[in-house]
Backbone bond lengths (Angstrom), bond angles and torsions (degrees), N, CA, C in turn:
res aa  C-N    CA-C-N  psi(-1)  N-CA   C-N-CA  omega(-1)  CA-C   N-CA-C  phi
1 X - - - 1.431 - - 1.515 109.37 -
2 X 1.190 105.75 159.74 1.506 100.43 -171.98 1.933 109.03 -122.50
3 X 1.221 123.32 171.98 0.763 140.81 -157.93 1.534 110.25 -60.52
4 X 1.125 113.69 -46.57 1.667 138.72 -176.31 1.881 92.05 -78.02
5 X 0.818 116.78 -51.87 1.761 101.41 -173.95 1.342 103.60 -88.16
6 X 1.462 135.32 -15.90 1.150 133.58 135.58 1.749 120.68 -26.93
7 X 1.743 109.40 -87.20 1.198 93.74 166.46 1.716 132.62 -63.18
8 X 0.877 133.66 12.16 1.433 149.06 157.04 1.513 99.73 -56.12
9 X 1.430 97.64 -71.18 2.019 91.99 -161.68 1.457 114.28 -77.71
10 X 1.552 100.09 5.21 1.624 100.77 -179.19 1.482 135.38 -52.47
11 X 2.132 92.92 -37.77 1.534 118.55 -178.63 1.730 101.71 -89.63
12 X 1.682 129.04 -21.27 0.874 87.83 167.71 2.213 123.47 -106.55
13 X 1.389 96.92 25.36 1.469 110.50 -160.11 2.087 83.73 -80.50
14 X 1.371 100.59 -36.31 1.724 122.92 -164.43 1.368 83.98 -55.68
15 X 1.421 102.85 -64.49 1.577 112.78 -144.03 2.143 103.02 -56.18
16 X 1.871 76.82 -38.68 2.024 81.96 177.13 1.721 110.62 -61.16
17 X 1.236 122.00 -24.94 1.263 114.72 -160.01 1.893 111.74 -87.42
18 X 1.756 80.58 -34.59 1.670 92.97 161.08 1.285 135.75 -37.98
19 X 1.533 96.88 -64.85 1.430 125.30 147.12 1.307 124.78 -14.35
20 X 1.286 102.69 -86.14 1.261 111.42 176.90 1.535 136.79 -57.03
21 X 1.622 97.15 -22.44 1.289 113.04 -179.00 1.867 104.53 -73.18
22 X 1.524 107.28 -38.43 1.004 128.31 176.57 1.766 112.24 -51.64
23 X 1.126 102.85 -57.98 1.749 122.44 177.84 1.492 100.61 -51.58
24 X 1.317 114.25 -84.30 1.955 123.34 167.09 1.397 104.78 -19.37
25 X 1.665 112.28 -65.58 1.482 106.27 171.92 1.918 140.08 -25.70
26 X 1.677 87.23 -64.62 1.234 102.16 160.51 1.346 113.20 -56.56
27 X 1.281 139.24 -49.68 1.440 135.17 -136.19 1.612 94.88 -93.71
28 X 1.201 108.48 -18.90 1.710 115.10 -171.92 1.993 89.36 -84.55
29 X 0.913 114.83 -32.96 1.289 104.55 -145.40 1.693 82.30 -103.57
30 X 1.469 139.59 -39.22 1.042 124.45 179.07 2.523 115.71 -68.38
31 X 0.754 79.98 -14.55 1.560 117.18 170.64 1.610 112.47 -58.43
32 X 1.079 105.63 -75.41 1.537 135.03 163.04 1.714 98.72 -41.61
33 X 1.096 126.88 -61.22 1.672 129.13 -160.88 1.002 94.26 -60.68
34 X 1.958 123.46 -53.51 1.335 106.52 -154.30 1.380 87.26 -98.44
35 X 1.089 142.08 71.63 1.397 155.03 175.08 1.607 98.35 -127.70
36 X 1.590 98.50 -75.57 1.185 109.84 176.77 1.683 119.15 -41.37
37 X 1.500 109.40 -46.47 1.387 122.10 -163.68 1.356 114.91 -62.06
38 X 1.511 106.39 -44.20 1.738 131.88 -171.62 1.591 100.70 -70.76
39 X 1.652 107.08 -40.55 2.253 100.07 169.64 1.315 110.03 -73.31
40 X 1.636 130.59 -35.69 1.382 106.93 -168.19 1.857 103.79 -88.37
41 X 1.355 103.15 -4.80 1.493 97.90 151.15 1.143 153.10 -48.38
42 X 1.882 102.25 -59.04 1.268 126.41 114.37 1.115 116.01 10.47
43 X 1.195 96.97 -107.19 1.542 104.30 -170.32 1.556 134.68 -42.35
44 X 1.259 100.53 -39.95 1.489 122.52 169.46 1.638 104.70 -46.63
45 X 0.992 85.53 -66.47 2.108 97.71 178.60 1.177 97.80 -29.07
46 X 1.371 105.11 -76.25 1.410 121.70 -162.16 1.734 118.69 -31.18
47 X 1.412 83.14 -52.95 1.903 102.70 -169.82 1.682 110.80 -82.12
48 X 1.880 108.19 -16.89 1.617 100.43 162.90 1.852 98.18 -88.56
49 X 0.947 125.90 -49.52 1.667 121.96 167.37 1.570 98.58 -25.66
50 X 1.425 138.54 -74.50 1.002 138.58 -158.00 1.917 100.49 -43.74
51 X 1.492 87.80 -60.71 1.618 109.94 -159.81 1.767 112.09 -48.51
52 X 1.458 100.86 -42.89 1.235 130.64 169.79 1.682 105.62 -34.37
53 X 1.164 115.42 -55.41 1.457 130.46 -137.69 1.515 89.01 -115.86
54 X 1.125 133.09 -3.78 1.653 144.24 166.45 1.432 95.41 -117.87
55 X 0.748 129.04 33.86 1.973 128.74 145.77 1.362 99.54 -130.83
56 X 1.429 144.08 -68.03 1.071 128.83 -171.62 1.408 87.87 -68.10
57 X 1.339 170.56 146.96 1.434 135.74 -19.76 1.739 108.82 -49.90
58 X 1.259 114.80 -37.50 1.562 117.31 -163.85 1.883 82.64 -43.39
59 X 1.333 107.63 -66.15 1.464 122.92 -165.74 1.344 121.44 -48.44
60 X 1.370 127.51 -29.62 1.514 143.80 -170.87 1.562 89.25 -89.37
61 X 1.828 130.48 -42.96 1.523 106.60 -155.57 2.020 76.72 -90.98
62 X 0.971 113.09 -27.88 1.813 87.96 -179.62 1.530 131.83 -76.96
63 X 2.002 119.58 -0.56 0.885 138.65 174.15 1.590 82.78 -78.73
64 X 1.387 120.18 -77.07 1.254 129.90 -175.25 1.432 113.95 -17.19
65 X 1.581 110.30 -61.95 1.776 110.04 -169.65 1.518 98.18 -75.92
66 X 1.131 126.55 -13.83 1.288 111.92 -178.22 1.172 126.13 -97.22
67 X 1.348 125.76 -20.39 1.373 120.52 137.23 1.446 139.29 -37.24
68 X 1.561 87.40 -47.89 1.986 98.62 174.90 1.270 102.08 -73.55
69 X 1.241 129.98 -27.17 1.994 121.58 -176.86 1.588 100.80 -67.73
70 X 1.685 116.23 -47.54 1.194 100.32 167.53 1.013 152.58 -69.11
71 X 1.699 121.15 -32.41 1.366 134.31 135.15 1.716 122.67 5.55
72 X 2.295 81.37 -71.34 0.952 101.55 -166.45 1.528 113.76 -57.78
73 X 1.567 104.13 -55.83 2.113 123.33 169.54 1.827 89.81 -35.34
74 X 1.087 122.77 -61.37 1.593 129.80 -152.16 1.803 99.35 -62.55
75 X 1.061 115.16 -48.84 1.261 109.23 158.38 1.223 155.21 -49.93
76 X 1.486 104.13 -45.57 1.279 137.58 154.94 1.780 111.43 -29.74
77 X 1.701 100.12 -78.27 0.776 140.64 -155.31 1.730 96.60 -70.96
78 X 1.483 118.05 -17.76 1.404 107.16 -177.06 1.786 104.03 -93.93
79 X 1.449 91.55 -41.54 2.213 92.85 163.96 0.975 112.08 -46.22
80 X 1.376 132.81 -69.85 1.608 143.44 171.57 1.309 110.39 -10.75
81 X 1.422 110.49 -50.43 1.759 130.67 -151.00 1.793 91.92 -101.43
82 X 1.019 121.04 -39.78 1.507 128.02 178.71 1.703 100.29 -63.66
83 X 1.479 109.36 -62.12 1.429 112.37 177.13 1.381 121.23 -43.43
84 X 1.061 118.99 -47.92 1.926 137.80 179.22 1.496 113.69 -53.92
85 X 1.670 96.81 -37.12 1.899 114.03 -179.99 1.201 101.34 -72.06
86 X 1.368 105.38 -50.48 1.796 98.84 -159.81 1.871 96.69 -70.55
87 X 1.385 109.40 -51.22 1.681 99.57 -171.91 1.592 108.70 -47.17
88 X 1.568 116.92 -37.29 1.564 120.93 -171.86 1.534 113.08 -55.81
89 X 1.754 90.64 -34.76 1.736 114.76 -173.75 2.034 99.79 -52.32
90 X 1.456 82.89 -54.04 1.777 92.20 -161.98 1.609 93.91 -73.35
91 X 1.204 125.85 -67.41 1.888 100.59 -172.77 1.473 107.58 -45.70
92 X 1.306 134.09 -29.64 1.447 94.15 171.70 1.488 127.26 -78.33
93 X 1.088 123.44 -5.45 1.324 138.15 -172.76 1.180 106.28 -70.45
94 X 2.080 112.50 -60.98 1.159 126.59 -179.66 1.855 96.82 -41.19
95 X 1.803 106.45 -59.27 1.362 92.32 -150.23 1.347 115.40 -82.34
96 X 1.285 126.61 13.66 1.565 137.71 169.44 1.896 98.23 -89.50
97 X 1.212 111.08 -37.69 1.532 106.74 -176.64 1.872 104.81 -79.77
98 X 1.403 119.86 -28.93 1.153 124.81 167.06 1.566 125.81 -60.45
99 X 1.605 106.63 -37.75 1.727 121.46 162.35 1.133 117.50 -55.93
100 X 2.006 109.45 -46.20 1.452 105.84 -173.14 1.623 119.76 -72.49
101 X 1.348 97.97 -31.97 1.663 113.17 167.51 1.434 116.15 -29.96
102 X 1.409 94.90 -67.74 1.545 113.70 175.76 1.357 123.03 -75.49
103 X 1.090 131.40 -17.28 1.401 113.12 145.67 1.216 138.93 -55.63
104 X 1.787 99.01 -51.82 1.297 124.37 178.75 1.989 102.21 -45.01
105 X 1.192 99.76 -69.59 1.396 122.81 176.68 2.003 104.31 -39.75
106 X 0.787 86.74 -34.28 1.859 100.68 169.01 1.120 120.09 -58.20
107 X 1.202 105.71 -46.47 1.677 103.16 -147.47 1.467 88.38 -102.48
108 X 1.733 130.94 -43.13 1.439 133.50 176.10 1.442 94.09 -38.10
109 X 1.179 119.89 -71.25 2.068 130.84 -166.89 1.509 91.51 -40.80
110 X 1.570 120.75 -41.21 1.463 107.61 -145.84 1.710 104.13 -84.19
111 X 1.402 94.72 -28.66 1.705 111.04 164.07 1.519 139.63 -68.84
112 X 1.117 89.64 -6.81 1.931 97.98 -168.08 1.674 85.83 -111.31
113 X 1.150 119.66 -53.85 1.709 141.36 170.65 0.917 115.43 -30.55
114 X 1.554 144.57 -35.59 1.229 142.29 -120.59 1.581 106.29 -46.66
115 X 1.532 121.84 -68.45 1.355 150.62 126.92 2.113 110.43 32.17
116 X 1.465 99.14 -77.98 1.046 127.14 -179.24 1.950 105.86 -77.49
117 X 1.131 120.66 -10.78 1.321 111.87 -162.71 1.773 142.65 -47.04
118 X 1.280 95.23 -10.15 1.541 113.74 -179.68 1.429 105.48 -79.69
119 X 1.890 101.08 -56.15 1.968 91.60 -177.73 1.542 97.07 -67.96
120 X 1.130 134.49 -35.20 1.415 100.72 -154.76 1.049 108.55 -98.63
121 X 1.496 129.58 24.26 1.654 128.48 -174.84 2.162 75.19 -106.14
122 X 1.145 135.14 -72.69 1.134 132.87 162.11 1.599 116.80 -8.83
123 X 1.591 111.39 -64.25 1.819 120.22 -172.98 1.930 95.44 -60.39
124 X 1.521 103.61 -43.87 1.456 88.48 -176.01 1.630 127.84 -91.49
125 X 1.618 114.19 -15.57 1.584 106.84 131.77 1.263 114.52 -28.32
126 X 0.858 101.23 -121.86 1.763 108.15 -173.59 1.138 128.53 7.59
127 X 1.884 109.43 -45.35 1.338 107.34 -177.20 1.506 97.80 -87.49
128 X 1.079 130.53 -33.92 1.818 127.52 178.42 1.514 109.77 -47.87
129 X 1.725 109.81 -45.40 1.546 106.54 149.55 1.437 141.20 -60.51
130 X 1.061 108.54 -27.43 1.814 120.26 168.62 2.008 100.36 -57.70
131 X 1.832 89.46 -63.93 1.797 92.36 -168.96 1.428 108.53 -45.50
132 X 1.340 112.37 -53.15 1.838 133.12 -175.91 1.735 103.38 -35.11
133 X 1.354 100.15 -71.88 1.769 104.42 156.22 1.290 129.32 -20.66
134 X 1.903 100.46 -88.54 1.149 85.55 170.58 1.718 144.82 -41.57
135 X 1.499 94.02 -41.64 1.372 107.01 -179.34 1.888 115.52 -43.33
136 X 1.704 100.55 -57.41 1.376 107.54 163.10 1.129 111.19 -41.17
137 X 1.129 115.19 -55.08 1.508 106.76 -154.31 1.616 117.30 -61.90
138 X 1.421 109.40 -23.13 1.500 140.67 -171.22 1.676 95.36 -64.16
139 X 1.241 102.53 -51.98 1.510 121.94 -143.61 1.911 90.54 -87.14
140 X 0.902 113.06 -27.13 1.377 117.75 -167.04 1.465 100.47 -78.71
141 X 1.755 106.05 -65.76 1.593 113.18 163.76 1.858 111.01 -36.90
142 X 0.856 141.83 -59.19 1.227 148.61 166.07 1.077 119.18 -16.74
143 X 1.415 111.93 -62.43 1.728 129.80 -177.69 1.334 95.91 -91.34
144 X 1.434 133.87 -11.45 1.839 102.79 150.59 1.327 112.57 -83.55
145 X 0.917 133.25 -25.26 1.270 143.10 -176.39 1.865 108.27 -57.29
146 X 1.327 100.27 -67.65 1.608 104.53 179.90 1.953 100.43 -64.49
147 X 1.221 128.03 -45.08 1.729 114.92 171.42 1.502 98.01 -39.98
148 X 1.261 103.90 -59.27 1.769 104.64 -154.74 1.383 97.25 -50.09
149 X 1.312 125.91 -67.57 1.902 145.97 -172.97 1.919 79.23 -33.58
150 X 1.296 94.00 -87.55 1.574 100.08 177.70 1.785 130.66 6.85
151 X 1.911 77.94 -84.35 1.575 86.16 -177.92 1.635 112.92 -66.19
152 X 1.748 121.73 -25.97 1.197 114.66 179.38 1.763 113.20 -49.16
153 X 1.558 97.76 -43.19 1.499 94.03 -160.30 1.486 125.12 -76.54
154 X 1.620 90.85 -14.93 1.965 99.49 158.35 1.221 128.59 -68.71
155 X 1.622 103.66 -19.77 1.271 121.41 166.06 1.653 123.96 -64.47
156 X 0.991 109.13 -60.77 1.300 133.15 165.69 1.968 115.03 -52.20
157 X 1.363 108.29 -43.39 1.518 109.10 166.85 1.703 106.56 -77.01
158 X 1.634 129.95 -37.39 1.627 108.69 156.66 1.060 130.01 -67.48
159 X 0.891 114.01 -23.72 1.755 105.46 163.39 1.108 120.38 -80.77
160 X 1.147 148.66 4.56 1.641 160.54 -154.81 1.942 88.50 -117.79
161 X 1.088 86.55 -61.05 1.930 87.37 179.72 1.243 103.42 -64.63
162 X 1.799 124.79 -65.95 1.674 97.65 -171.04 1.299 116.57 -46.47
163 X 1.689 122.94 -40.98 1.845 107.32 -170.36 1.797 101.12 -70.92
164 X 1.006 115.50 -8.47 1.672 93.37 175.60 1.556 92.69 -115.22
165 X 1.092 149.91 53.38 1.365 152.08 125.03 1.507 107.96 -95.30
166 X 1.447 124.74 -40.90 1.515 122.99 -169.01 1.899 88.50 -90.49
167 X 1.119 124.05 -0.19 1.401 122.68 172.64 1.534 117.92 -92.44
168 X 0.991 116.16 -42.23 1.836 130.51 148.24 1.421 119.25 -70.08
169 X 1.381 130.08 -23.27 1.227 111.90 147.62 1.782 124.22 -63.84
170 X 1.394 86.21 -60.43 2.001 86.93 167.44 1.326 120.12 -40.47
171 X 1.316 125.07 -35.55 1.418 123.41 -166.56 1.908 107.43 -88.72
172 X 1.502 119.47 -26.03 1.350 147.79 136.82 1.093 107.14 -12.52
């Protein structure tokens, strides 16, 4: 080759190297981005991984308390129900020991009485109807009493679930 086609390819050997330097340029620098892109990716992972793994504990200690609240309600709720038996236990007791009273109390009047026996088989009607009453009336109060206990404690078990549903949502 000679000197003259030598300098000939000089401007365009430049222009290739330009080029190329240009291309490398880019390729270094597009290189670099997804360099950059692929660590704060990384990282991202990392810090939802973290987050991940700080909700399910959030989630395990609020499964946790919410088991023991129910436990706890479940317990509660079986004394409550034990308490209601035994009081139900004793008014009937009272009112079987209140019948026998009044019989008993009957039959002494009806014995000492003989004499008198019409009013006072009558005076103690009446009162066997008074006790009978009352007794109802006892027994009636009773069974609002255990609805009421009742419906409170369904009350008390929905609300126990919404705060540990809006507590697993929060922790969500």
């Amino acid at each position: 080759m000679s000197t003259e086609s030598l300098c000939e390819m000089i401007p365009s050997l430049k222009q290739n190297l330009e080029k190329s330097t240009q291309d490398r340029n880019y390729a270094q620098t597009e290189r670099d981005t997804v360099e950059r892109m692929a660590m704060a990716t990384k990282e991202q992972l990392g810090n939802i991984d973290a987050e991940v793994k700080l909700l399910s504990i959030h989630m395990e200690k609020a499964e946790k308390q919410h088991k023991a609240e129910c436990a706890n309600f479940s317990h509660k709720l079986q004394m409550l129900e034990r308490e209601q038996a035994e009081k139900m236990k004793s008014l009937i007791a009272d009112e079987k020991s209140l019948r026998l009273n009044e019989l008993t109390r009957h039959k002494m009047n009806a014995q000492r009485k003989l004499g008198k026996k019409t009013s006072l088989l009558s005076e103690l009607e009446d009162q066997e109807f008074e006790n009978c009453a009352k007794i109802q009336t006892q027994l009636a109060k009773n069974k609002d009493e255990l609805s009421k206990f009742t419906m409170k404690c369904e009350e008390i078990d929905s609300q126990m679930q919404d705060k540990n549903e809006e507590k697993i949502q929060k922790v969500m």
